[in-house]
N, C-alpha and C positions, 0 to 999 in steps of 0.2 A: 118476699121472704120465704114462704111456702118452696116457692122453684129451690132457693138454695138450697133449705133445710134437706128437701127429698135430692137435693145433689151433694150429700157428703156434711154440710156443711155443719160444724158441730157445738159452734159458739157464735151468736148473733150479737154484734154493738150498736145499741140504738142509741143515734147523734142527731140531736138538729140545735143548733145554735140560735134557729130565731124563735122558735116555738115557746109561748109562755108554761112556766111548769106546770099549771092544772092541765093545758092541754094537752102537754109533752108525757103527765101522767095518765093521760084517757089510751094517749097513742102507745103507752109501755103499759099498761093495763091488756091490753089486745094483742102486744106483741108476746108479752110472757105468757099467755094463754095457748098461743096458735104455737110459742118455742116448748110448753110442758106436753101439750100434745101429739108434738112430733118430737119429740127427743132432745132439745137443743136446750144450751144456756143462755141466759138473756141477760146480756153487760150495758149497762146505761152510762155514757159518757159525762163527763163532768156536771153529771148531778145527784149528787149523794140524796137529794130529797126525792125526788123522782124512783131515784133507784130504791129506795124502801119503801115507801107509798105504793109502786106492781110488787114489789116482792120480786126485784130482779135477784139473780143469782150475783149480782155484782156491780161494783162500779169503777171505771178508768178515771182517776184524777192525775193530772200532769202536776209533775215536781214543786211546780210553783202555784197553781190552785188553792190548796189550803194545807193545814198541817194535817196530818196522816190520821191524830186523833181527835180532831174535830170530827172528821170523819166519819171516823169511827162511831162517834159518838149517836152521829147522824144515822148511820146504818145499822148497828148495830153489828154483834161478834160473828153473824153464820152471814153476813153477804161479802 
């Protein structure tokens, strides 16, 4: 991640589909740390609990995942 970030790169999505959430959150814990560091935003893929538990800048849910304001609910108004 490090290599991207110092190559441009200015918005980082952190995905892994098999990763249990506690440890999907130790792993977005580390990565929104190493992305506030160097510049970057840190987007957590289809998991809204994950993604506010680091304190991601955001999260990617697909159309059919959940409804927009569960969501919401889950993240809260600033990710």
């Amino acid at each position: 991640m490090r290599p991207a970030i110092a190559g441009g790169v200015q918005i980082v999505q952190l995905r892994d589909k098999q990763l249990p959430d506690d440890e999907l959150v130790a792993v977005a814990h580390a990565a929104r740390a190493l992305c506030e560091a160097l510049g970057a935003l840190l987007i957590v893929n289809d998991r809204p609990f994950v993604a506010s538990e680091a304190g991601a800048d955001g999260v990617h849910v697909g159309q059919d995942y959940m409804p927009v304001a569960e969501v919401r609910e889950i993240v809260g108004p600033t990710c």
